[in-house]
C-alpha positions as CSV (number, residue, x, y, z in Angstrom):
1,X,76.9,110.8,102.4
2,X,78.6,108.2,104.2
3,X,82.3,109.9,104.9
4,X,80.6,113.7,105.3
5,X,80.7,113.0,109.4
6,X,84.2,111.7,109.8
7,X,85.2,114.6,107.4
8,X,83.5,116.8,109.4
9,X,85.9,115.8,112.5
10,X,88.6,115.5,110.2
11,X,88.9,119.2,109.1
12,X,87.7,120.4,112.9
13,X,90.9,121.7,113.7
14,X,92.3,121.3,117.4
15,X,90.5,118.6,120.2
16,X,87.3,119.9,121.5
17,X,85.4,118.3,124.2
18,X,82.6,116.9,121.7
19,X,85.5,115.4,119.5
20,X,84.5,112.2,120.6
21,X,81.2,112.1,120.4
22,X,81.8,113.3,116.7
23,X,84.2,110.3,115.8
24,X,81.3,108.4,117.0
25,X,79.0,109.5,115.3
26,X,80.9,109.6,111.8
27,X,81.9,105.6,112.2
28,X,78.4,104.9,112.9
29,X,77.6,106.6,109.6
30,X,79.8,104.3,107.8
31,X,77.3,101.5,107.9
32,X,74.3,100.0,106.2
33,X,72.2,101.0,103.5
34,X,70.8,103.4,101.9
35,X,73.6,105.9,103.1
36,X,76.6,103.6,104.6
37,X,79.7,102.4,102.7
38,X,80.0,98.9,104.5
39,X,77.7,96.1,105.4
40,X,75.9,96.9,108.9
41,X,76.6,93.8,110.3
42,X,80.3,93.7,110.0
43,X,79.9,96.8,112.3
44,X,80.8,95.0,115.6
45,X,81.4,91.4,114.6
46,X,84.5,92.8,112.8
47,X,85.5,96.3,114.5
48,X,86.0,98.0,117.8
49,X,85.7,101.9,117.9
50,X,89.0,103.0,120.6
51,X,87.6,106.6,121.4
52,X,88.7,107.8,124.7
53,X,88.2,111.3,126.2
54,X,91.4,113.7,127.0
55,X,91.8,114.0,130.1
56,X,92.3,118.0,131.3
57,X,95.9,119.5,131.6
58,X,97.9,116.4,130.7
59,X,100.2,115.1,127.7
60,X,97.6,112.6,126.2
61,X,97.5,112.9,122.2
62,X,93.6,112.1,121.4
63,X,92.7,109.8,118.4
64,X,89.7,107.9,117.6
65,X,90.5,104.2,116.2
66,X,89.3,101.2,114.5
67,X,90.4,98.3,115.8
68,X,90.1,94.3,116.3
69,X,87.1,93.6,118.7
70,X,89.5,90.8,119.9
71,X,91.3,93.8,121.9
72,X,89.8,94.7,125.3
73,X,87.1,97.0,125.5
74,X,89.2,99.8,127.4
75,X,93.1,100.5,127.9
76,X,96.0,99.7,125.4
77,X,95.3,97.4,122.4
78,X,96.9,95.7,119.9
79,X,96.8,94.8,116.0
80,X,96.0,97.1,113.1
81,X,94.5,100.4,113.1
82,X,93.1,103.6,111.5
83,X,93.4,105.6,113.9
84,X,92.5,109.7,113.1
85,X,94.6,112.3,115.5
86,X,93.2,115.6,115.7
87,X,95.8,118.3,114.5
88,X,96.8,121.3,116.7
89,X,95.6,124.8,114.3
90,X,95.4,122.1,111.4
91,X,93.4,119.5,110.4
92,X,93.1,115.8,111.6
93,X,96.2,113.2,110.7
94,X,94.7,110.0,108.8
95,X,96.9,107.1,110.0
96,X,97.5,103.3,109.7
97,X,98.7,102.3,113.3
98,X,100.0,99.2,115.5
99,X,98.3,98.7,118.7
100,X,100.9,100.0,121.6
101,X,100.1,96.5,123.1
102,X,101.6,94.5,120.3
103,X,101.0,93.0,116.9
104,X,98.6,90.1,118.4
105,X,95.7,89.9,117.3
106,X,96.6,91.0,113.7
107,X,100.0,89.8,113.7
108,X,99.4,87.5,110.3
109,X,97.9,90.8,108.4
110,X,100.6,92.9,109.8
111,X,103.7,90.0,108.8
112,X,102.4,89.8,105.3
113,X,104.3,91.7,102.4
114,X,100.9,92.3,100.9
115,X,99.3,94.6,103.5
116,X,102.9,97.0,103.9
117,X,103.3,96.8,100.4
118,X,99.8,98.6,99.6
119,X,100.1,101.3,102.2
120,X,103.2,102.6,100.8
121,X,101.4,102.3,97.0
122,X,98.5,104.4,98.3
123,X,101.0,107.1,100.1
124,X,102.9,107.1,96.6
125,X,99.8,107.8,94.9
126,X,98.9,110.3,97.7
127,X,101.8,112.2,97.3
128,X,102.5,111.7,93.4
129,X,98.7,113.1,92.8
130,X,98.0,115.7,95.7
131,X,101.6,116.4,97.0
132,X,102.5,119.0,94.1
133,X,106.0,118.2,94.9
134,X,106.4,118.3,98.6
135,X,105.6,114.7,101.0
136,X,102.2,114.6,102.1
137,X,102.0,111.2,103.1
138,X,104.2,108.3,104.4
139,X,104.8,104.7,104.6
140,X,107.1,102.7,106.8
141,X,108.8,99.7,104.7
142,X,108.2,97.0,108.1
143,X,104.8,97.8,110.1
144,X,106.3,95.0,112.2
145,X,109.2,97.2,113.6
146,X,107.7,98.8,116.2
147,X,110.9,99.8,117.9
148,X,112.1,101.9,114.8
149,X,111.6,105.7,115.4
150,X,109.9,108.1,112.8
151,X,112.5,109.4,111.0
152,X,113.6,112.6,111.6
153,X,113.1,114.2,108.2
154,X,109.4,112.9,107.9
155,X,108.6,114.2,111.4
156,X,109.5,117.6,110.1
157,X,107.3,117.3,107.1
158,X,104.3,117.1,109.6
159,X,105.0,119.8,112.0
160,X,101.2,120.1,113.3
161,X,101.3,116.7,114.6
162,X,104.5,116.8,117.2
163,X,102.3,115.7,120.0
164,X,101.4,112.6,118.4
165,X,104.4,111.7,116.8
166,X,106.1,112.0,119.7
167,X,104.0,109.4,121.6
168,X,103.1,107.5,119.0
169,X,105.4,108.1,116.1
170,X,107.3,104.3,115.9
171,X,103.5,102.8,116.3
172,X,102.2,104.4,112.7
173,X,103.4,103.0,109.8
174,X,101.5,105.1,107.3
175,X,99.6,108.5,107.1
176,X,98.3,111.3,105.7
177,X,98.0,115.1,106.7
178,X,94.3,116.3,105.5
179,X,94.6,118.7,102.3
180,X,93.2,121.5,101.5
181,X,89.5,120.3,99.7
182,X,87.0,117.8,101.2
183,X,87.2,115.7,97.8
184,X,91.1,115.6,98.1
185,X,90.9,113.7,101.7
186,X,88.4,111.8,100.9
187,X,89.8,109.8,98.5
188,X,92.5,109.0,100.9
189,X,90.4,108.1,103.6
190,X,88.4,105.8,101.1
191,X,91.8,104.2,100.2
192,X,93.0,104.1,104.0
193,X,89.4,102.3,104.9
194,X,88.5,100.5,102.3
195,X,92.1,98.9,102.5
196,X,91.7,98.2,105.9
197,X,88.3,96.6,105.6
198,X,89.5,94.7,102.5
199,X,92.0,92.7,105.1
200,X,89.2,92.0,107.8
201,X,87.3,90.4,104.0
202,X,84.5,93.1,103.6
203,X,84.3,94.9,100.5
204,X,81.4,98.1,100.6
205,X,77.6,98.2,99.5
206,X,76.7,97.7,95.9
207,X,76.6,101.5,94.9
208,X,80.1,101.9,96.5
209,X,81.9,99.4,94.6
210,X,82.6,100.9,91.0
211,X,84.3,103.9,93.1
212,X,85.9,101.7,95.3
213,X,87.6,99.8,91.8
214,X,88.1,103.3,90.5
215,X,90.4,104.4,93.7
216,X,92.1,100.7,93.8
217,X,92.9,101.1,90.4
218,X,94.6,104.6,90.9
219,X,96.9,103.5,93.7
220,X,97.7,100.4,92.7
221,X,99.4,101.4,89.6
222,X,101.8,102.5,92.4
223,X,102.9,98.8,93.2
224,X,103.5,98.1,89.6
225,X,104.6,101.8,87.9
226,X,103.5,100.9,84.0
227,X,106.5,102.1,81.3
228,X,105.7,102.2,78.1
229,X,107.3,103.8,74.5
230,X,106.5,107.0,75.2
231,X,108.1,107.3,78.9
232,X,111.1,104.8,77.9
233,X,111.7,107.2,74.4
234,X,112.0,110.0,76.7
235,X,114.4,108.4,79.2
236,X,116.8,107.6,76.0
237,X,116.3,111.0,74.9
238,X,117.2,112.5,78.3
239,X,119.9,109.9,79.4
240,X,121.2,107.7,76.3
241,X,121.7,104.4,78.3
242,X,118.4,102.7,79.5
243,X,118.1,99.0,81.7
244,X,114.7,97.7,80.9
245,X,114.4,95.4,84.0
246,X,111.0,93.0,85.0
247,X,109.8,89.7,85.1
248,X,109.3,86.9,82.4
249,X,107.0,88.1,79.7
250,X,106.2,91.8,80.9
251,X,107.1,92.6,77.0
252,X,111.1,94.0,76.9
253,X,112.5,92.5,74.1
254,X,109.2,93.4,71.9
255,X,109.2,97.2,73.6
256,X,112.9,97.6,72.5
257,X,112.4,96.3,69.0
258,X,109.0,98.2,68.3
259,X,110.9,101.0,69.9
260,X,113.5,100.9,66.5
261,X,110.7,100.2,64.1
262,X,109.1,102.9,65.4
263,X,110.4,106.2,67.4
264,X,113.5,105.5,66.0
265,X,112.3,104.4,62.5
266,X,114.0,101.2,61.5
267,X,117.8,103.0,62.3
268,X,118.6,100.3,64.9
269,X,119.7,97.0,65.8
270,X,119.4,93.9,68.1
271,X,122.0,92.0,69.6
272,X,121.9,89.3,72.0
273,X,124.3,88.8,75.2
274,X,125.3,85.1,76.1
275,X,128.4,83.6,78.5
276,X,130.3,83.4,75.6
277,X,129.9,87.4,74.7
278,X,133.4,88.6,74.6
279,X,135.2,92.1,74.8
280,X,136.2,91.2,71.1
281,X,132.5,90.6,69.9
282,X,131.0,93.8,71.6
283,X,133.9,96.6,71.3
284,X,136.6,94.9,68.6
285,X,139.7,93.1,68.5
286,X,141.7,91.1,66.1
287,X,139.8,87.9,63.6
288,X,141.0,86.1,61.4
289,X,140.4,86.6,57.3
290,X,142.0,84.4,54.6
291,X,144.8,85.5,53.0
292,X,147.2,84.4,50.8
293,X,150.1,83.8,53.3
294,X,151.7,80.6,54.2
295,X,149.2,79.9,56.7
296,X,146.0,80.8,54.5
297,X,145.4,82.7,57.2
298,X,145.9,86.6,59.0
299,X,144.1,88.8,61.6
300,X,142.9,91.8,61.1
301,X,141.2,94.7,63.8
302,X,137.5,94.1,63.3
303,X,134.4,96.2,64.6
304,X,132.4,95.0,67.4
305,X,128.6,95.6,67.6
306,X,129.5,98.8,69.6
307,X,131.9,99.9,67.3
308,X,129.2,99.0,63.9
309,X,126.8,100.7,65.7
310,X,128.3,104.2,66.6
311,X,129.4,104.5,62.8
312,X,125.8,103.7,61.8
313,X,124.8,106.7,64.2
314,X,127.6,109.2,62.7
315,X,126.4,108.4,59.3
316,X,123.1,109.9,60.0
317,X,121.7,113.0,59.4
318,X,118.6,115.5,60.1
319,X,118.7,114.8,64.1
320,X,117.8,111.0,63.3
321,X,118.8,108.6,66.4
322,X,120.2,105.1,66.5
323,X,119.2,102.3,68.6
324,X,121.3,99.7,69.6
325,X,119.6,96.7,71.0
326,X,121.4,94.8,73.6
327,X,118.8,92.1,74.5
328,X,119.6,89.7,78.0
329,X,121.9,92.2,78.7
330,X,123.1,90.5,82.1
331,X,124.1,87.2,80.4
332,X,127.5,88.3,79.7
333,X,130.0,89.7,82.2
334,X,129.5,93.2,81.7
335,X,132.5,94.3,83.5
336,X,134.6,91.9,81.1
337,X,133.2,92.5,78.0
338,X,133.0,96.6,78.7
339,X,136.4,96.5,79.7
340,X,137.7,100.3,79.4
341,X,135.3,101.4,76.9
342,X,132.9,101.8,80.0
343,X,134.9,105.1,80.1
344,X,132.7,106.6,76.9
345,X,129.4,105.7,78.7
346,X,128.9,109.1,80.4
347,X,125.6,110.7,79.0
348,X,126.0,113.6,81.0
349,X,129.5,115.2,79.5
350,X,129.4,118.3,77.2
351,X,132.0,116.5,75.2
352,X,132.2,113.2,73.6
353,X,135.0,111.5,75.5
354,X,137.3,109.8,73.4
355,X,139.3,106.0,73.9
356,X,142.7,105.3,72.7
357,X,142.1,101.9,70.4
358,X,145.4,99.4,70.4
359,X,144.3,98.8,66.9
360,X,143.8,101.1,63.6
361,X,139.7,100.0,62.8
362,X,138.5,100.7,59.1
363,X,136.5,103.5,59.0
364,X,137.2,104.6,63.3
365,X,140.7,104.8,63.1
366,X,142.5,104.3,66.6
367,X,140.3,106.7,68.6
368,X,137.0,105.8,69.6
369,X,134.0,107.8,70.7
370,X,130.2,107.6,71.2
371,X,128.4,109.8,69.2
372,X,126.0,111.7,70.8
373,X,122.8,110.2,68.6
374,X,123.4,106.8,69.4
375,X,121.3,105.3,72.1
376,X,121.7,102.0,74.0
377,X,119.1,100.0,75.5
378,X,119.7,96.4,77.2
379,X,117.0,94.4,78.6
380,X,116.9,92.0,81.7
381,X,115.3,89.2,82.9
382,X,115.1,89.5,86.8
383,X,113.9,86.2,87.2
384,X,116.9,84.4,86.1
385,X,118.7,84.0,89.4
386,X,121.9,82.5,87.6
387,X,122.8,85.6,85.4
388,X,126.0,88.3,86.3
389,X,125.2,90.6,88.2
390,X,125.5,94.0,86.9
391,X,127.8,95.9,89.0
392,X,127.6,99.3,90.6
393,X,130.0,101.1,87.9
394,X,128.1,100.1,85.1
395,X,124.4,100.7,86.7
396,X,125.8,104.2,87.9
397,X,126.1,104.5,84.0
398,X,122.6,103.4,82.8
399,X,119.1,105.1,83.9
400,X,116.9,101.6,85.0
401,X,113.3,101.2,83.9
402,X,110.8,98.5,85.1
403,X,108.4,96.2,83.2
404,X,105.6,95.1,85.1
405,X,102.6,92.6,84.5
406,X,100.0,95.1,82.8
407,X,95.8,93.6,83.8
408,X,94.5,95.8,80.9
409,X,96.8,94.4,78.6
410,X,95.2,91.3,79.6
411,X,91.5,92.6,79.8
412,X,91.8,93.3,76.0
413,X,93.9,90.2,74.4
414,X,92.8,87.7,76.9
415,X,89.9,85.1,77.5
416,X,87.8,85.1,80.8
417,X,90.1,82.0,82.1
418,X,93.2,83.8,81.5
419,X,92.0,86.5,83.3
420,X,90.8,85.3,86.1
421,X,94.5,83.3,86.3
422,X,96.1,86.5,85.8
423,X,94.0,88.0,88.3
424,X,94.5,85.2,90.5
425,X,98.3,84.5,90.3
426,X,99.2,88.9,90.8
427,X,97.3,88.3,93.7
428,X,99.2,85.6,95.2
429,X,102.8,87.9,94.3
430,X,101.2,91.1,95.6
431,X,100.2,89.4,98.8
432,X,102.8,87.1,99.7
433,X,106.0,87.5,98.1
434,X,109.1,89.6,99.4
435,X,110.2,92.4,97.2
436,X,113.3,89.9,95.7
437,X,110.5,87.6,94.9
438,X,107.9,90.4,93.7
439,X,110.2,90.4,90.6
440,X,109.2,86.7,89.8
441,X,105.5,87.1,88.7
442,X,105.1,85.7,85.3
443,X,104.1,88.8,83.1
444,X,100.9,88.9,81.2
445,X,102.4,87.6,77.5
446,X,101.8,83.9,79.8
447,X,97.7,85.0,79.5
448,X,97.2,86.7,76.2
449,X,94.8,83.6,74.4
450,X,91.7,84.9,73.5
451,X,90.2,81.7,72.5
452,X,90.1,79.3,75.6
453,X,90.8,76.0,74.2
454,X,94.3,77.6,72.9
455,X,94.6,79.3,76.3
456,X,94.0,76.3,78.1
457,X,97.3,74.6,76.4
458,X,99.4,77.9,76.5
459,X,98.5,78.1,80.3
460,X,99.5,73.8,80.7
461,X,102.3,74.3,78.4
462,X,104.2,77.6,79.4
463,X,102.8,78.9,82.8
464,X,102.4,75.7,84.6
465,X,106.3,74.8,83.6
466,X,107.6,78.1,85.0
467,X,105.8,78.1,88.0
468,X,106.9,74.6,88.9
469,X,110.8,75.5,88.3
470,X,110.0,78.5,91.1
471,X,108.9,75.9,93.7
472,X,111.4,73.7,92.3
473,X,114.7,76.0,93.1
474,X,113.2,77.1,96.0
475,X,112.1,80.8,94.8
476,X,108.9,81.4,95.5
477,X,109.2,79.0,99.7
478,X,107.6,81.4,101.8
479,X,104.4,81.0,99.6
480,X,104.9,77.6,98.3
481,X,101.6,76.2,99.7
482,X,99.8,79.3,98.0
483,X,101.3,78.9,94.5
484,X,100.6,75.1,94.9
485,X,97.2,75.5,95.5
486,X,97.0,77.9,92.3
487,X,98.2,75.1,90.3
488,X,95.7,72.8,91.8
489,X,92.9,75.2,90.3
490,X,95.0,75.5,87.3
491,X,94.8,72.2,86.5
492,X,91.0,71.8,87.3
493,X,90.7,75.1,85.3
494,X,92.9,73.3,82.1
495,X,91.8,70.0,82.0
């Protein structure tokens, strides 16, 4: 098999003097058919092997590296690596590295948000499915910040590896400490190379690919973590007070409210936050009612939505749960329209805690409490730049959840055009946009038209709108030219 050499080397613990003729060896068996993983002649038109002999009695941490032919043939070199470090009574370290000489000549791979962003998604999924709890892997947030140090607290989670960390510790910006099994590292490896010959634009042989998909797909759910009913149900259940945050059309509103018709069967509500949402609407206060005065008119304490929907809650029985709704959450002034009664939202006291009202309320009396059966959900639109922001006091207060775009979602409701859009437009936000901006990809509700005629006007009418707005406000600048282009193809693709 292809990766049996380098895996060979990898689990050969401490540097023997045939180490390098081993590293050799096991890159030479990752190419061309029948038994290679990569196209044989992308070998030397678009790698280097960096494989130099220890020299006796010194300090010199060995490695064996795949780098940029542009680099020299000998001595320091620059760009990005994998680079492989044997370990000391341990296995090898598997490693994503910058050339001690610089970013050049991979500086535009190493600057994008793309290539950073999918290291730390494959150590995530490293650690998540073979850490059992403990760090296995890492990922620097900037590969471009060669001057930042390995943090202390990471260096002691790889204690085998001093030697190289020392040296070489503010070069790597991602690894991996070999586990236990063969099958274990070899995934990682296969997500560590494949990655870094997807960037150099070589994907492997025929036979490899469906595997190659298979591992993409695992680590990638790592740059978009999926939420769905059950996982939200059990954050209310375990907190009370949930955020759902995410871009336009990941599916909030619709989670929240099939979330009441469902787990929480029909006992629920949905309200709606706007500028005007006052302290009065949500909590209570004084309104006016006709009467028979002079005036035709007097004011009486009436019930906000909080206040309706904690006596809903109390009336229940049988452990049932209530739901209250609070949909575009962040277009009120939280702070404002909370006011004191932010005091009862505290999910983790033993006791209710209990407000002093100004006013006597029908059927609450002047004391107000939460009970402990109502549930709270707001939802958020990140995209909208011009909203409040919610501030620390209440966040501290609320567990957040994300939405993210979901491709299967797409790959069962959609047509082939709106998936390859869908496919092509993530692409764009995955590979170009900062994290700020990360939050602006249009979710996949924009793409679910089975038939294409319809999908062709949903994609003209609601996509190409939005999209237009980004480049008009100036959201999306550092890949204007790229989302540009995608509406270039959109329009050939829609006419």
């Amino acid at each position: 098999m292809w990766g049996d050499k380098l895996l060979d080397l990898i689990f050969e613990q401490n540097y023997s003097k045939d180490w390098p003729e081993k590293a050799e060896q096991g890159w030479n068996a990752l190419f061309g058919s029948p038994n290679g993983r990569y196209p044989a002649n992308t070998k030397e038109s678009k790698f280097q092997i960096r494989n130099p002999r220890a020299p006796e009695n010194s300090d010199f941490a060995p490695f064996v590296a795949f780098i940029n032919p542009q680099n020299p043939k000998s001595g320091a070199y620059g760009g990005m690596s994998v680079a492989i470090f044997p370990g000391v009574d341990r296995s090898a370290l598997i490693t994503f590295v910058v050339g001690t000489n610089g970013l050049a000549p991979d500086e535009v791979i190493l600057g994008r948000p793309g290539h950073s962003r999918k290291v730390r998604a494959i150590c995530d999924w490293l650690n998540a499915e073979f850490g059992k709890g403990k760090r296995v892997a890492w990922a620097k947030y900037d590969p471009t910040r060669t001057e930042q140090q390995l943090p202390k607290e990471v260096r002691g989670d790889f204690p085998k590896y001093n030697q190289t960390l020392e040296k070489y510790g503010s070069f790597i910006y991602g690894m991996f400490a070999a586990f236990d099994d063969r099958r274990s590292t070899l995934d990682g490896l296969t997500a560590f190379l494949d990655l870094m010959f997807d960037e150099r634009g070589i994907t492997p042989l025929g036979p490899h690919l469906s595997e190659a998909e298979q591992i993409q797909t695992q680590w990638f759910r790592y740059l978009m973590p999926r939420e769905n009913e059950v996982s939200i149900t059990q954050l209310l259940k375990e907190r009370r007070y949930v955020l759902i945050e995410g871009p336009p059309g990941t599916g909030k509103t619709k989670l929240a409210r099939d979330l009441i018709s469902s787990r929480y069967k029909g006992e629920g509500t949905t309200i709606q936050f706007h500028a005007n949402t006052t302290y009065e609407n949500f909590i209570g206060g004084l309104a006016p009612e006709s009467s028979n005065r002079d005036l035709g008119l007097s004011f009486k304490p009436k019930a906000g939505y909080l206040m309706e929907a904690a006596e809903k809650a109390s009336k229940l029985s049988g452990g049932a749960k209530y739901l209250l709704h609070i949909d575009e959450i962040n277009r009120a002034d939280m702070a404002k329209v909370l006011g004191e009664a932010i005091y009862l939202l505290e999910a983790d006291e033993k006791e209710p805690r209990t407000l002093n009202l100004p006013f006597d309320f029908e059927g609450i009396g002047k004391q107000f409490k939460l009970p402990e059966n109502l549930h709270i959900i707001g939802t958020m639109n990140t995209a909208d730049r011009s909203l409040a922001v919610i501030d620390v006091a209440i966040r501290r207060r609320f567990a957040f959840a994300k939405l993210w775009p979901q491709m299967e979602i797409v790959e069962k409701l959609g047509c082939d055009l709106t998936r390859q859009a869908f496919r092509m437009l993530l692409g764009i936000f995955v590979e170009h946009a900062t994290d700020e901006s990360l939050s602006l990809v249009p979710g996949h509700s924009y793409f679910l038209e089975a038939d294409e005629e319809r999908a062709k006007r949903r994609l003209r009418t609601t996509l190409v709108p939005l999209l237009e707005d980004y480049l008009a406000q100036g959201y999306v600048a550092p890949f204007s030219e790229e989302i540009r282009s995608y509406l270039q193809w959109l329009a050939t693709a829609c006419a």
